[in-house]
PyMOL Python script that loads the backbone (N, CA, C, O; Angstrom):
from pymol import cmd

cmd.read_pdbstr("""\
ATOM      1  N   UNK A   1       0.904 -16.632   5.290  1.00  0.00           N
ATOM      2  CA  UNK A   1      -0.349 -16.191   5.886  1.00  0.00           C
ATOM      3  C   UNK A   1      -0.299 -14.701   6.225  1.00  0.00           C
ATOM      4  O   UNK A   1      -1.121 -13.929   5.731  1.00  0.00           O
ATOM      5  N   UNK A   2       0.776 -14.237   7.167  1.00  0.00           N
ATOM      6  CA  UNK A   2       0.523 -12.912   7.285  1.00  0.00           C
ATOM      7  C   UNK A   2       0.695 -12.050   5.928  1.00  0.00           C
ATOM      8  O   UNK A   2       0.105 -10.971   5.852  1.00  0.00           O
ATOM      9  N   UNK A   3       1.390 -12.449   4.993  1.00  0.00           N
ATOM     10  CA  UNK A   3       1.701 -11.826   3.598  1.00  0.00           C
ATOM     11  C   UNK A   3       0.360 -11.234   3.512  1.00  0.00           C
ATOM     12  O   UNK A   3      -0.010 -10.079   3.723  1.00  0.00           O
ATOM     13  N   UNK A   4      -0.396 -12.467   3.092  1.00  0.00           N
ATOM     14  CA  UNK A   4      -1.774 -12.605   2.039  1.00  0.00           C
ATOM     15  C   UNK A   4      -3.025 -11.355   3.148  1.00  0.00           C
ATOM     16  O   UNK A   4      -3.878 -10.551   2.773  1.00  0.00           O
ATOM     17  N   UNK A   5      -2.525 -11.775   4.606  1.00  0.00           N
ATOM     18  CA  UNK A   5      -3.420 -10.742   5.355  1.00  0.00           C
ATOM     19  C   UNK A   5      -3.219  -9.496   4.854  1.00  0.00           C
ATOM     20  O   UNK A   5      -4.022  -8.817   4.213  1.00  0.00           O
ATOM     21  N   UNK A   6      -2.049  -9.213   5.193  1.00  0.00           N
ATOM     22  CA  UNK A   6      -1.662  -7.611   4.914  1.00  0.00           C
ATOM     23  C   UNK A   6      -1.890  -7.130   3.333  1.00  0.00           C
ATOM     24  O   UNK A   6      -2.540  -6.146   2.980  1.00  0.00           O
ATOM     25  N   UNK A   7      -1.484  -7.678   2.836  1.00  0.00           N
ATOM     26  CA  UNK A   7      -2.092  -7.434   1.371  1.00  0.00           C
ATOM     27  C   UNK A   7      -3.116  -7.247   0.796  1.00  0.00           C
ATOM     28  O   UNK A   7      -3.303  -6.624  -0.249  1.00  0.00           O
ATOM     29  N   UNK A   8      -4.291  -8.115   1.867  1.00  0.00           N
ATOM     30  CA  UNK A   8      -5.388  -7.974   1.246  1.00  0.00           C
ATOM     31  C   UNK A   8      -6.217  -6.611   2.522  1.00  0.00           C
ATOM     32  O   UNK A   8      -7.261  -6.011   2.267  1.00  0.00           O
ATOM     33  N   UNK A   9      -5.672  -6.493   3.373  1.00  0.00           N
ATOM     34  CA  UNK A   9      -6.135  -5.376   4.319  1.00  0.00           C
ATOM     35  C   UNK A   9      -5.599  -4.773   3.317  1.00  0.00           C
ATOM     36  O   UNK A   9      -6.189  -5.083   2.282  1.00  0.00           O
ATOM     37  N   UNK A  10      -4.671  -3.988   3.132  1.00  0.00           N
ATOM     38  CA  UNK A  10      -4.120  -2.849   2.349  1.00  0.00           C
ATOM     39  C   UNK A  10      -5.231  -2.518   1.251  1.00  0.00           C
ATOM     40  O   UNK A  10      -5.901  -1.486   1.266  1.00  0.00           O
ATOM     41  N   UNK A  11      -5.320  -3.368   0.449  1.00  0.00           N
ATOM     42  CA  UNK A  11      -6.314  -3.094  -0.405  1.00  0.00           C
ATOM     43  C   UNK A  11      -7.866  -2.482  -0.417  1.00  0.00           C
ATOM     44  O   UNK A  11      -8.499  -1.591  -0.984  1.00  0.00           O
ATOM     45  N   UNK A  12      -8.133  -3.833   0.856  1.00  0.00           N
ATOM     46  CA  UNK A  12      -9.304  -3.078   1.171  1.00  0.00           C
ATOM     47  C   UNK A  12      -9.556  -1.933   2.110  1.00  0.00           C
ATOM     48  O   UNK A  12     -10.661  -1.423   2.301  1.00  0.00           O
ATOM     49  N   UNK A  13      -8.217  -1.510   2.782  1.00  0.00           N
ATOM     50  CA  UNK A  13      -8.402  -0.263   3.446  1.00  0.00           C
ATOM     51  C   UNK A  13      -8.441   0.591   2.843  1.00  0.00           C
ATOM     52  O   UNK A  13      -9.123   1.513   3.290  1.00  0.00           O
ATOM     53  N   UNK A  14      -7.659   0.827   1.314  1.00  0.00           N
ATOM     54  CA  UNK A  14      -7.185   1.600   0.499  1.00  0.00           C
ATOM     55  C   UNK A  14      -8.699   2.002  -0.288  1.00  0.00           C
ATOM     56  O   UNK A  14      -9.077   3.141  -0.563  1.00  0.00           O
ATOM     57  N   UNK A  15      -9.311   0.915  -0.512  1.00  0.00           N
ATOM     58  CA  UNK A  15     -10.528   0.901  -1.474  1.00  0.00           C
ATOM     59  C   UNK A  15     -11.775   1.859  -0.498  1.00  0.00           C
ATOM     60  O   UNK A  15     -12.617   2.534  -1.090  1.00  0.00           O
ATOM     61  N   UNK A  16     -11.733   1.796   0.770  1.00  0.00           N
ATOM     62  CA  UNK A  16     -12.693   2.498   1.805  1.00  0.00           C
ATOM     63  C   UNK A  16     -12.270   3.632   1.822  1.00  0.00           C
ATOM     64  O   UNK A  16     -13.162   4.478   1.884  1.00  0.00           O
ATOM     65  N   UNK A  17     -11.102   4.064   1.788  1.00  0.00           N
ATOM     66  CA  UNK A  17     -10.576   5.472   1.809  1.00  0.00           C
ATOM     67  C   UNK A  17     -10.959   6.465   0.023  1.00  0.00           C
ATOM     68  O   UNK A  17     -11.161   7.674  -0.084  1.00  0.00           O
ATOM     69  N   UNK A  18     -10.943   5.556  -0.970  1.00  0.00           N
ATOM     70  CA  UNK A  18     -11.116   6.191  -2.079  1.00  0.00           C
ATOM     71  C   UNK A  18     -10.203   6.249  -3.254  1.00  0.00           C
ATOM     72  O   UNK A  18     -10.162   6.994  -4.233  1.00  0.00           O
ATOM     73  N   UNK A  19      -9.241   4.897  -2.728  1.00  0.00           N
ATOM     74  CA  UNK A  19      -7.971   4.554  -3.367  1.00  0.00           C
ATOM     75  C   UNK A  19      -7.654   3.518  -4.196  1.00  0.00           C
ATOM     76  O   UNK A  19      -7.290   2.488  -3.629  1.00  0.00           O
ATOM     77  N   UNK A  20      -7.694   3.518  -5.357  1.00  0.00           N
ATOM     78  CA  UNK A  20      -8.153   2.142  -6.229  1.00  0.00           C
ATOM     79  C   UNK A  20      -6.329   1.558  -6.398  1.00  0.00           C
ATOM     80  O   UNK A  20      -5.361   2.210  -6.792  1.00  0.00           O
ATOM     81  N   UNK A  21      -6.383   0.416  -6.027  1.00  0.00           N
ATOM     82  CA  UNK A  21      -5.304  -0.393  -6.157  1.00  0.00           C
ATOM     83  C   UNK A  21      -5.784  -1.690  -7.397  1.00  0.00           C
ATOM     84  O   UNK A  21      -6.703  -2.483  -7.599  1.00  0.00           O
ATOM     85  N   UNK A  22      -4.180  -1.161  -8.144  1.00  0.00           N
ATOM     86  CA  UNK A  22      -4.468  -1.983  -9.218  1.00  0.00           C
ATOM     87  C   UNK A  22      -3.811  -3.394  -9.114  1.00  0.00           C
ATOM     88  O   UNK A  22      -4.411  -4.417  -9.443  1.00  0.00           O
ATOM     89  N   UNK A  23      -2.318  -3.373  -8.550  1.00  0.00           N
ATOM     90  CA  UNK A  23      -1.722  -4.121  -7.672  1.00  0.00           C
ATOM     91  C   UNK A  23      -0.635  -3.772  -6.379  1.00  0.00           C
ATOM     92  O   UNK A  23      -0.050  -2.787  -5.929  1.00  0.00           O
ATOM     93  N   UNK A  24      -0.779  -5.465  -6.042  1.00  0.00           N
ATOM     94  CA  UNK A  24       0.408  -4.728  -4.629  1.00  0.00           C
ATOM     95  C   UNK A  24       0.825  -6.383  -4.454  1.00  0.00           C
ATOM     96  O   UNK A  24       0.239  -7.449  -4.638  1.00  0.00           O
ATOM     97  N   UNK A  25       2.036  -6.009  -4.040  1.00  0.00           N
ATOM     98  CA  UNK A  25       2.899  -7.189  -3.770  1.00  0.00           C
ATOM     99  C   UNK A  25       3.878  -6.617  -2.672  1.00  0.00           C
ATOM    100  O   UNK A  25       4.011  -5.426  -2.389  1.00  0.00           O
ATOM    101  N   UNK A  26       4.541  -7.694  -2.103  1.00  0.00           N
ATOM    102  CA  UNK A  26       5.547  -7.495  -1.224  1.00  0.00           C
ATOM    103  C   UNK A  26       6.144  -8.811  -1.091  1.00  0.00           C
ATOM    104  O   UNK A  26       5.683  -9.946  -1.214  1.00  0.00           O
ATOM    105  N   UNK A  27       7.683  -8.201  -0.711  1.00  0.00           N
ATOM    106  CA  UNK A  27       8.544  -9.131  -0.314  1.00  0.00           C
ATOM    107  C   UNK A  27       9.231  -9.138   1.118  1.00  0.00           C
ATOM    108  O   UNK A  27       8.425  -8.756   1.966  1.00  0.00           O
ATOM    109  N   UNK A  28      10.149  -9.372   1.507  1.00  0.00           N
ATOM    110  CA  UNK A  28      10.694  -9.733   3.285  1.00  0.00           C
ATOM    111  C   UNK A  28      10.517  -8.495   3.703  1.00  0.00           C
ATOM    112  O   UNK A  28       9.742  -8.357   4.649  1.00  0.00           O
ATOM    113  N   UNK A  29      11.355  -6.927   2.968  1.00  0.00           N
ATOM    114  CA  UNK A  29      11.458  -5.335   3.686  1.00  0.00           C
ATOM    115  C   UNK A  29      10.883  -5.065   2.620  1.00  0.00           C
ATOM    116  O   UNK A  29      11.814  -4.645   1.933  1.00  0.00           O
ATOM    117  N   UNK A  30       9.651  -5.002   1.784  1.00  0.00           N
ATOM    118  CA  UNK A  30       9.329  -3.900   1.101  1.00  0.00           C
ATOM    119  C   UNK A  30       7.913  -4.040   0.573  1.00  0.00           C
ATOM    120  O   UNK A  30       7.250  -4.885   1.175  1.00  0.00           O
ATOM    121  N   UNK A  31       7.347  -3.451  -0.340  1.00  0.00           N
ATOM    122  CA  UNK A  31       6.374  -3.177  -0.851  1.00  0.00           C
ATOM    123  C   UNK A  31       6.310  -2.642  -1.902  1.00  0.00           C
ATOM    124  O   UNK A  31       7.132  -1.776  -2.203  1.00  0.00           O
ATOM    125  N   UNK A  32       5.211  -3.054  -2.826  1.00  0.00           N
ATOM    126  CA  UNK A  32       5.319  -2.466  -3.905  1.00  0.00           C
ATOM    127  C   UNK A  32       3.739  -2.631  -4.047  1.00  0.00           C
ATOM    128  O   UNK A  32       3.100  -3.663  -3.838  1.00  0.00           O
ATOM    129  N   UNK A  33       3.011  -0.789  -4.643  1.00  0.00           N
ATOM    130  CA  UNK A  33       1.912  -0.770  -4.790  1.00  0.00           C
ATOM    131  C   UNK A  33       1.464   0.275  -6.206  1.00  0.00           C
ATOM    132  O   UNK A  33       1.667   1.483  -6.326  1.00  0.00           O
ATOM    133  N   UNK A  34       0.778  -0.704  -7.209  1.00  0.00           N
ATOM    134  CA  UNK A  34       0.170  -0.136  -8.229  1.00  0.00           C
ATOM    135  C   UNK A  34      -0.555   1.035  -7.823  1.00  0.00           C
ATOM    136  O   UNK A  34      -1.146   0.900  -6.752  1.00  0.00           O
ATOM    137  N   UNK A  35      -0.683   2.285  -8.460  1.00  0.00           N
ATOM    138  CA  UNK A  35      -2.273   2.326  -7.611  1.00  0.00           C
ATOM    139  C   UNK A  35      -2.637   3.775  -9.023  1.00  0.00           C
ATOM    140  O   UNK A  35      -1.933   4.538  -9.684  1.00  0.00           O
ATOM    141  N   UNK A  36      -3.837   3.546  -8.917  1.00  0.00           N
ATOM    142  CA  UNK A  36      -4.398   4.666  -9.845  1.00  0.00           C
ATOM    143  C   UNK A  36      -5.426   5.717  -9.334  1.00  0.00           C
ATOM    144  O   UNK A  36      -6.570   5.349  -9.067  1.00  0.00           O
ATOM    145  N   UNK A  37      -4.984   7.235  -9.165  1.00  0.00           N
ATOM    146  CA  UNK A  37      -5.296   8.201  -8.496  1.00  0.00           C
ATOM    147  C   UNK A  37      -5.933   9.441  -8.495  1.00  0.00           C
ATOM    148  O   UNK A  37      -5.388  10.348  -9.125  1.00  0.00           O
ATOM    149  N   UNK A  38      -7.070   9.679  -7.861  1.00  0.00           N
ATOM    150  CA  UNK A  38      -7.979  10.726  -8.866  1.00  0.00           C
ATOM    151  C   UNK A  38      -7.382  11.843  -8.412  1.00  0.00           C
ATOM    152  O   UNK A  38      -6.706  12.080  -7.411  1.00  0.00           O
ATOM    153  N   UNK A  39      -7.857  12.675  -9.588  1.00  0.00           N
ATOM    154  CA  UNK A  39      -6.991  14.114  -9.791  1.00  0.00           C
ATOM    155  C   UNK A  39      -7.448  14.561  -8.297  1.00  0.00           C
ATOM    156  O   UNK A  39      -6.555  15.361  -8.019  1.00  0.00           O
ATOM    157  N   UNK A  40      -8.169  14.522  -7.360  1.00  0.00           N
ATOM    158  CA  UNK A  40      -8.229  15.347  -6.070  1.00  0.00           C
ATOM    159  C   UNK A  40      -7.209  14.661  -5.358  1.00  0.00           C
ATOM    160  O   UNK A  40      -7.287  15.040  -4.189  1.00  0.00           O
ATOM    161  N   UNK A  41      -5.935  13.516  -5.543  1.00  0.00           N
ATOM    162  CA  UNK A  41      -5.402  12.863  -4.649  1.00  0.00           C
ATOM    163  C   UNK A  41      -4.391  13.101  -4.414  1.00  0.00           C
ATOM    164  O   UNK A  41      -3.904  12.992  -5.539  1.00  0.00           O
ATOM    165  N   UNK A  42      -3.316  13.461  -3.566  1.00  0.00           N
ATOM    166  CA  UNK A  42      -2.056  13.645  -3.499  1.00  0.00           C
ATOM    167  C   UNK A  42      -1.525  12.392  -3.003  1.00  0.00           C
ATOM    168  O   UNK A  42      -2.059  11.591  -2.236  1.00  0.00           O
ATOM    169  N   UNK A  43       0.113  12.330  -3.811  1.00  0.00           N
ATOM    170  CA  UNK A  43       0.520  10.805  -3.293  1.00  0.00           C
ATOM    171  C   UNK A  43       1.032  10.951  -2.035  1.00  0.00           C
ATOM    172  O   UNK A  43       1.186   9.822  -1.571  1.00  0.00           O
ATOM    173  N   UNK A  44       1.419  11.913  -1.142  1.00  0.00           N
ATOM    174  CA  UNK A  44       1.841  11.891  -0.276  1.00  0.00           C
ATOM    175  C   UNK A  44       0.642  11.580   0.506  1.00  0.00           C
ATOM    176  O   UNK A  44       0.727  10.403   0.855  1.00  0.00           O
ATOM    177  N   UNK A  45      -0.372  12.085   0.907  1.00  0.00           N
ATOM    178  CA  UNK A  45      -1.628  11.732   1.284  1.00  0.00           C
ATOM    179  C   UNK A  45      -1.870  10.340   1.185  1.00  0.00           C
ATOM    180  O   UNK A  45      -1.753   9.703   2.232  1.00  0.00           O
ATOM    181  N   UNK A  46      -2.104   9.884   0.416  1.00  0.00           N
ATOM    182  CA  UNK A  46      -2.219   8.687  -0.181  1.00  0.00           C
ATOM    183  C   UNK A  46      -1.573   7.416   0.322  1.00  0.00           C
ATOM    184  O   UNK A  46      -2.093   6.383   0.743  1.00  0.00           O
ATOM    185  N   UNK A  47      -0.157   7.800   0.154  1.00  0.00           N
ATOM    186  CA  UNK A  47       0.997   6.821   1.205  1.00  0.00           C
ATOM    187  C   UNK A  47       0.920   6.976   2.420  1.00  0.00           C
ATOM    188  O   UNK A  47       1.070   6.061   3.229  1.00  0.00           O
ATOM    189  N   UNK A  48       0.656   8.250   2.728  1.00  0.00           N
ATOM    190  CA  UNK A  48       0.146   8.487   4.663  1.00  0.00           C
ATOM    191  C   UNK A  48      -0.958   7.679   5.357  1.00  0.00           C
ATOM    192  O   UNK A  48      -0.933   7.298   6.527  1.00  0.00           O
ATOM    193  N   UNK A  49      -2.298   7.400   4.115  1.00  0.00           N
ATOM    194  CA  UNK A  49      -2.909   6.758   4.799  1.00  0.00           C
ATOM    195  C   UNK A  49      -2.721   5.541   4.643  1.00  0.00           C
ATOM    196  O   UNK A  49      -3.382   4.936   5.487  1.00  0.00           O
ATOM    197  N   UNK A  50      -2.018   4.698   3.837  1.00  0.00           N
ATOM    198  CA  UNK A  50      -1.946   3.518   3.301  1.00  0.00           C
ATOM    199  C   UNK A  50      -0.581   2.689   4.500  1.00  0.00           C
ATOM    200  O   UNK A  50      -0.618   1.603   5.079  1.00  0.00           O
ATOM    201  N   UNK A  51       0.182   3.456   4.489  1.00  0.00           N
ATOM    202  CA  UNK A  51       1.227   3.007   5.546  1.00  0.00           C
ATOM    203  C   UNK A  51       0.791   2.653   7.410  1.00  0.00           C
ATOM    204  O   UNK A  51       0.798   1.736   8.231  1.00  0.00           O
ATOM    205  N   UNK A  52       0.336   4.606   7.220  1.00  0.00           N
ATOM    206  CA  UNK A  52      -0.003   4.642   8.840  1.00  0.00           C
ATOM    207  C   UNK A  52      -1.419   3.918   9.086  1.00  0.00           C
ATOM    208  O   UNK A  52      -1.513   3.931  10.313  1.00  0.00           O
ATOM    209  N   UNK A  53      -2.628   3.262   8.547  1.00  0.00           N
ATOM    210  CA  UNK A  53      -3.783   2.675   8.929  1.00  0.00           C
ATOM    211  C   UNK A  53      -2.949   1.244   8.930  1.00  0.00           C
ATOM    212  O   UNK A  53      -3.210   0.444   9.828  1.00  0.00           O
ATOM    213  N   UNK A  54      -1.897   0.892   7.882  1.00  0.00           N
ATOM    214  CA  UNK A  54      -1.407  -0.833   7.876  1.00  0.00           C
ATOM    215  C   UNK A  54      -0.250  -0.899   8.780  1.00  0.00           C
ATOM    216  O   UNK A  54       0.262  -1.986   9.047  1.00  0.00           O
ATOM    217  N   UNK A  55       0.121   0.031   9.189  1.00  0.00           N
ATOM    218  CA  UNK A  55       1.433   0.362  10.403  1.00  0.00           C
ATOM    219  C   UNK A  55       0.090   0.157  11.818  1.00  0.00           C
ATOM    220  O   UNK A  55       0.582  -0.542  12.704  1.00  0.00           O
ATOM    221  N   UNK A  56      -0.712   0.395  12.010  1.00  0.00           N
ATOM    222  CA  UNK A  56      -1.624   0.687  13.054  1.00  0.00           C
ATOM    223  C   UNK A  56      -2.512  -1.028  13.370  1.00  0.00           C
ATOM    224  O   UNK A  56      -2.582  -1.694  14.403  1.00  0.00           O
ATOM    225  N   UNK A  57      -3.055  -1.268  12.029  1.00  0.00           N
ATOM    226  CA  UNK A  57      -3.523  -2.802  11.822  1.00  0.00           C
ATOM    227  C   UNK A  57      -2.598  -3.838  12.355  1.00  0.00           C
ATOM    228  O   UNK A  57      -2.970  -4.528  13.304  1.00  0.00           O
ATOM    229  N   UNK A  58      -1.235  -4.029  11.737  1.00  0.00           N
ATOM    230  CA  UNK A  58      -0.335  -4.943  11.724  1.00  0.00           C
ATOM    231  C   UNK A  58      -0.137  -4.560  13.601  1.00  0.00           C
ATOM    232  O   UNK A  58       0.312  -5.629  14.012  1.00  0.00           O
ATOM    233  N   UNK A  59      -0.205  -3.994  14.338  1.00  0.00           N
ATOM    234  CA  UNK A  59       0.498  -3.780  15.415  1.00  0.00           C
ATOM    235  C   UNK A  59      -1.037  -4.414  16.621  1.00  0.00           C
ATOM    236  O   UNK A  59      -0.895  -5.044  17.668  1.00  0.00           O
ATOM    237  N   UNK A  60      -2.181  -4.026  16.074  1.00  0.00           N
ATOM    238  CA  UNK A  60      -3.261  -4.416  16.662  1.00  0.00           C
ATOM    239  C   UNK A  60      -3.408  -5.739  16.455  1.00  0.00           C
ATOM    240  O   UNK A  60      -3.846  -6.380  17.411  1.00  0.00           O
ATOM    241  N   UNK A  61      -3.110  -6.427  15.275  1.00  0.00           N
ATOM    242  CA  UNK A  61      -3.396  -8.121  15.350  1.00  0.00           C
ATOM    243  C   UNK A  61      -2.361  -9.060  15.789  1.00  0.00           C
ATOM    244  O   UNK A  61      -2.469 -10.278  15.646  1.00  0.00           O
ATOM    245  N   UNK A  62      -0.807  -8.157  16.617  1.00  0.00           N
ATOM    246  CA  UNK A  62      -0.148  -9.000  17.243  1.00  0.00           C
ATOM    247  C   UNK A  62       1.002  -9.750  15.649  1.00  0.00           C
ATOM    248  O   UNK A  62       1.872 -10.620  15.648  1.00  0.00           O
ATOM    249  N   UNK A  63       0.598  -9.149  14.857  1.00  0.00           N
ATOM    250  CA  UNK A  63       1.613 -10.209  13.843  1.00  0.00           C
ATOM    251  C   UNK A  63       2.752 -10.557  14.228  1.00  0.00           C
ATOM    252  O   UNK A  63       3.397 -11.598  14.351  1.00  0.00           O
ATOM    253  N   UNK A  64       2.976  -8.589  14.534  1.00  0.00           N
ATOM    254  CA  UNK A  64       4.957  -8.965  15.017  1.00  0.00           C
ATOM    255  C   UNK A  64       5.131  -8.554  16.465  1.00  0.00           C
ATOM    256  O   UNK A  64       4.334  -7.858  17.094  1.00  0.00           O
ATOM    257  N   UNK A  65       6.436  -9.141  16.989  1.00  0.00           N
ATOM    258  CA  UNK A  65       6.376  -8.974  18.521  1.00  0.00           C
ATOM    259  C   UNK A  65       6.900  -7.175  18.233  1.00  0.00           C
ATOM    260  O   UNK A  65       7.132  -6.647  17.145  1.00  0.00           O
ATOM    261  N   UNK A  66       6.964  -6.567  19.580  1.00  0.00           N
ATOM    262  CA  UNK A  66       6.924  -5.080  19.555  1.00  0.00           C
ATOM    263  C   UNK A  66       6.011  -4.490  18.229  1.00  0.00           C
ATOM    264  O   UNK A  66       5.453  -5.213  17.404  1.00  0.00           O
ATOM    265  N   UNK A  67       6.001  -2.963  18.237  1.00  0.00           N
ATOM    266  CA  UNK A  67       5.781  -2.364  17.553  1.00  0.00           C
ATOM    267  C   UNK A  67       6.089  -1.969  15.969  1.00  0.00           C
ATOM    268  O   UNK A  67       7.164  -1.410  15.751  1.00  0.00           O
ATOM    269  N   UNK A  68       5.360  -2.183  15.058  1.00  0.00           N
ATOM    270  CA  UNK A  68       5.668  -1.861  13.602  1.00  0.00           C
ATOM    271  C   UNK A  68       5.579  -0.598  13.006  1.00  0.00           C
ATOM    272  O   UNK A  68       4.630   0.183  13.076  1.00  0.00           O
ATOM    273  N   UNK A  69       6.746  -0.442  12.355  1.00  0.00           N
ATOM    274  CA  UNK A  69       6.702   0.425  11.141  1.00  0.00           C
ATOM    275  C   UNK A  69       7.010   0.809  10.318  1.00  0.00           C
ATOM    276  O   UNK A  69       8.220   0.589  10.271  1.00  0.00           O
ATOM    277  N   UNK A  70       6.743   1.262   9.586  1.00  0.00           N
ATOM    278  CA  UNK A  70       7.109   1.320   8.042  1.00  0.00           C
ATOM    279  C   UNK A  70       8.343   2.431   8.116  1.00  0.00           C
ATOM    280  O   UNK A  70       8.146   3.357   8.904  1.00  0.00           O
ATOM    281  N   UNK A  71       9.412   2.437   7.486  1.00  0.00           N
ATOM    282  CA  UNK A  71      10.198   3.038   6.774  1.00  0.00           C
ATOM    283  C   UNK A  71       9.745   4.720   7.075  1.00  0.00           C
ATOM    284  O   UNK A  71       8.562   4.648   7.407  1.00  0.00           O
ATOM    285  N   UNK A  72      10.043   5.744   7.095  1.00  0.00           N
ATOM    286  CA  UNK A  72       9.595   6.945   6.730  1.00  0.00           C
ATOM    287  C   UNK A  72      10.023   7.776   5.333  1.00  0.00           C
ATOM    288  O   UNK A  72       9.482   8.845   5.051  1.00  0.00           O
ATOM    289  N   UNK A  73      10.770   7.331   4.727  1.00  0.00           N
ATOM    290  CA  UNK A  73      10.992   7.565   3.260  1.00  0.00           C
ATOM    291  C   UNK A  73       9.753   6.387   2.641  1.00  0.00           C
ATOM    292  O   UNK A  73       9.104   5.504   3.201  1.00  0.00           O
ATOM    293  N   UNK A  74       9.816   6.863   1.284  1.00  0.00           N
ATOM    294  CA  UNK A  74       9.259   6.294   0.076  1.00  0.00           C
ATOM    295  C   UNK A  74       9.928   6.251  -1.143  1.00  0.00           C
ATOM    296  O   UNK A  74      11.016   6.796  -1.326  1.00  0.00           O
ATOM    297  N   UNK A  75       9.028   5.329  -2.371  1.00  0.00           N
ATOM    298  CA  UNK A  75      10.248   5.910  -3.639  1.00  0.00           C
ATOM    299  C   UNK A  75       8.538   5.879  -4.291  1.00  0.00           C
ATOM    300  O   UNK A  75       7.713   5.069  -3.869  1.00  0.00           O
ATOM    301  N   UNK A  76       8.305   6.644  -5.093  1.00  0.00           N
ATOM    302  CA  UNK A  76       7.235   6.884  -6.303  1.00  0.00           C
ATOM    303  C   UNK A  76       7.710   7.316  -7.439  1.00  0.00           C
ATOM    304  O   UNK A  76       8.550   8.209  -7.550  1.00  0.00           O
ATOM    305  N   UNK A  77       6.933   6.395  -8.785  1.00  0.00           N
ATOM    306  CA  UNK A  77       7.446   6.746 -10.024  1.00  0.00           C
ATOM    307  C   UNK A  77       5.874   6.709 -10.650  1.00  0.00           C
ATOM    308  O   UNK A  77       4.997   5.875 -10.426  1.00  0.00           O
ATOM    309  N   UNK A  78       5.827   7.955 -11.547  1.00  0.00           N
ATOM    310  CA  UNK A  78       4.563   7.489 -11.929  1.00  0.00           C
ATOM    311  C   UNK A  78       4.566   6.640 -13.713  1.00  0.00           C
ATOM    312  O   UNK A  78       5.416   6.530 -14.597  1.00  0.00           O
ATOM    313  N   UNK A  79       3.332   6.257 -13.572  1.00  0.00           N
ATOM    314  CA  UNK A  79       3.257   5.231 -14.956  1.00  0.00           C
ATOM    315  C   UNK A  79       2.148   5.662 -15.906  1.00  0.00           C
ATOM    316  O   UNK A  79       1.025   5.808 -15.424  1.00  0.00           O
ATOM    317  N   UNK A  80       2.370   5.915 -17.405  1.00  0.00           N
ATOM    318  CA  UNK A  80       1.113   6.722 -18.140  1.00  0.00           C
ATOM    319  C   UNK A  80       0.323   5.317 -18.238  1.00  0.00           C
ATOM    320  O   UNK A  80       0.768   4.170 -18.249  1.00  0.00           O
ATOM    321  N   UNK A  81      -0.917   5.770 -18.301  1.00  0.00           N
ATOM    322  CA  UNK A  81      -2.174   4.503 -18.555  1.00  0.00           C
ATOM    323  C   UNK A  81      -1.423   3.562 -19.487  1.00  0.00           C
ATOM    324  O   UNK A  81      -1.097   2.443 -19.092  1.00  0.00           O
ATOM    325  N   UNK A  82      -1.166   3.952 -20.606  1.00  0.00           N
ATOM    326  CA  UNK A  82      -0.687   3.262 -21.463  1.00  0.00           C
ATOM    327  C   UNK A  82       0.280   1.990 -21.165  1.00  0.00           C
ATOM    328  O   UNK A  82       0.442   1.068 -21.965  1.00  0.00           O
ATOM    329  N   UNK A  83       0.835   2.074 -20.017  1.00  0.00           N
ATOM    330  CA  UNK A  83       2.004   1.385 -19.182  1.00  0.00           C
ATOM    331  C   UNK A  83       1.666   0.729 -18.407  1.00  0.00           C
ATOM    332  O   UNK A  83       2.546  -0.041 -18.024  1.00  0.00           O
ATOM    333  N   UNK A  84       0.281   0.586 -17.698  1.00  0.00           N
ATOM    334  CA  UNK A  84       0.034   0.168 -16.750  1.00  0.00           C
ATOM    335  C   UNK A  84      -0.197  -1.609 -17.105  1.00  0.00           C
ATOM    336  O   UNK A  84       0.044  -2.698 -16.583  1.00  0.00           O
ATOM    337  N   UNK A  85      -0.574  -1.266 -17.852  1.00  0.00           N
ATOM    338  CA  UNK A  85      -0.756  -3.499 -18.247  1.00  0.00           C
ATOM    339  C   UNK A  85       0.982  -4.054 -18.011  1.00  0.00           C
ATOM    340  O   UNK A  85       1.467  -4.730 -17.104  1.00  0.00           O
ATOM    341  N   UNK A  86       1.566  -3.491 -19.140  1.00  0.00           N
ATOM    342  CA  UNK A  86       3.140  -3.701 -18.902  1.00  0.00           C
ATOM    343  C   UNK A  86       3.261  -3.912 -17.122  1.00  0.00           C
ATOM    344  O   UNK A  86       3.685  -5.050 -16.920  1.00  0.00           O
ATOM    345  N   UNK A  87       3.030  -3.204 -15.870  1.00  0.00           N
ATOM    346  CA  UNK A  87       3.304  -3.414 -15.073  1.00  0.00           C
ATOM    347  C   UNK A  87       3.098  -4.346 -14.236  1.00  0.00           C
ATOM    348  O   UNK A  87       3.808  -5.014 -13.485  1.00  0.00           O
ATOM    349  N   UNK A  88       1.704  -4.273 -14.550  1.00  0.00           N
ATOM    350  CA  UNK A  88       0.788  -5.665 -14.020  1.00  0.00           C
ATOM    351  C   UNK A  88       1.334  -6.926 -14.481  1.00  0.00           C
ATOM    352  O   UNK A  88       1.786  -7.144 -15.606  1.00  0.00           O
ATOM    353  N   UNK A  89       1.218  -8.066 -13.115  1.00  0.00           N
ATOM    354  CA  UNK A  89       1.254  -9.062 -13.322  1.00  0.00           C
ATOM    355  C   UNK A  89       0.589 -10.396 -14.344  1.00  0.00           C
ATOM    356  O   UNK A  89       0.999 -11.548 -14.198  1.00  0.00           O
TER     357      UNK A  89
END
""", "prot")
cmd.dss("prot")
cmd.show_as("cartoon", "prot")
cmd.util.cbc("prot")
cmd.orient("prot")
């Protein structure tokens, strides 16, 4: 249950901000997010808002006891269009 919450907040927070997610999954410590990015977007930007609005959510609906947060590193690799089906589930 909380998986499917956060996953699907992410998305749709991501989609209000201007951020098209192609996929996203997660497991126990991590995350993993497709995402396809218009030339005005920086990924650092991008992961700033995607972390810190679902670091901010997750802490307001009580999921976990104390305070949440994400990691402050990242890892990004990018993928040519051509690649992107290959990635997808």
């Amino acid at each position: 249950m909380i998986k499917e919450g956060l996953l699907q907040h992410i998305v749709e927070n991501a989609r209000s901000k201007g951020i098209y997610v192609d996929t996203v999954n997660c497991v126990e410590d991590h995350i993993h997010i497709l995402i396809s990015m218009a030339a005005d977007q920086t990924l650092s930007k991008v992961v700033q808002l995607i972390k810190g609005e679902s670091s901010h959510w997750i802490s307001q609906t009580g999921m976990f006891k104390g305070k949440f947060g994400w990691q402050v590193c990242y890892y990004a690799e990018s993928v040519s269009y051509s690649a992107v089906t290959r990635c997808m589930p």
